[in-house]
N, C-alpha and C positions, 0 to 999 in steps of 0.2 A: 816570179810568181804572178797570174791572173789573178786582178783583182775583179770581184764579185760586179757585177752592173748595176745589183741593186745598190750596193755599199754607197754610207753618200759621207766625205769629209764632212764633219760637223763643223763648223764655223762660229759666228758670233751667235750668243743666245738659242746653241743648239740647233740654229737652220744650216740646210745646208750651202752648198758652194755649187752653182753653176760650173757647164764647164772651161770655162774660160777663168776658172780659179773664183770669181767674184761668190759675194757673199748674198742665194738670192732673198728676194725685196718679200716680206710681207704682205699679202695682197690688202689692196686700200679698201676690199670692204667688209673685213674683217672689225667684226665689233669689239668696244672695248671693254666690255662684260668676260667674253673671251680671251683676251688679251691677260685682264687680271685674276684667271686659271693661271697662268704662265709667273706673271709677276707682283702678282700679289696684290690683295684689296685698293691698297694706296696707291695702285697705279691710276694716274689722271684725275687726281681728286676733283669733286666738283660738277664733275664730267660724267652723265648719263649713260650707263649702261649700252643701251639702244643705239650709240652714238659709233658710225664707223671712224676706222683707224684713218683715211684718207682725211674726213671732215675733222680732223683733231690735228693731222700734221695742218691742213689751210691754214687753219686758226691760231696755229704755233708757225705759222712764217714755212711752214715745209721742210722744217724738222724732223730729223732721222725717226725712226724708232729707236737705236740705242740711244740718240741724244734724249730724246723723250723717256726712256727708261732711268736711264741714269739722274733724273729729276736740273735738267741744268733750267729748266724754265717750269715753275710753276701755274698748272694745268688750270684751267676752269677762271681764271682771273678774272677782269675785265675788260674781256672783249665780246 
């Protein structure tokens, strides 16, 4: 059976899967206002609305988004 072209394997967090299997990337300038549509108010405590998803992984050492979802580092600190 032909599978549909638009059809997209869902992967982590609902994105989808490039075709070489991978899981594609977030674009880094995606805000984080937007982001907490997705995952909820608590996502990035601390951390400005306005502020893209790119300038939040720097600031977290270059930090997945799922690692960032999954809270393994606490957002907006002291940096």
């Amino acid at each position: 059976m032909a599978r549909n072209s638009n059809h997209c394997d869902a992967g982590l967090d609902q994105r989808c899967r490039d075709n070489d299997g991978e899981i594609r990337q977030k674009r880094g300038d995606t805000l984080i206002k937007t982001l907490r549509k997705t995952y909820g108010s608590d996502f990035a405590p601390g951390v400005r609305g306005d502020t893209r998803l790119d300038t939040l992984r720097e600031r977290e050492g270059g930090e997945s988004l799922s690692k960032l979802v999954k809270g393994s580092h606490r957002h907006g600190g002291s940096r």
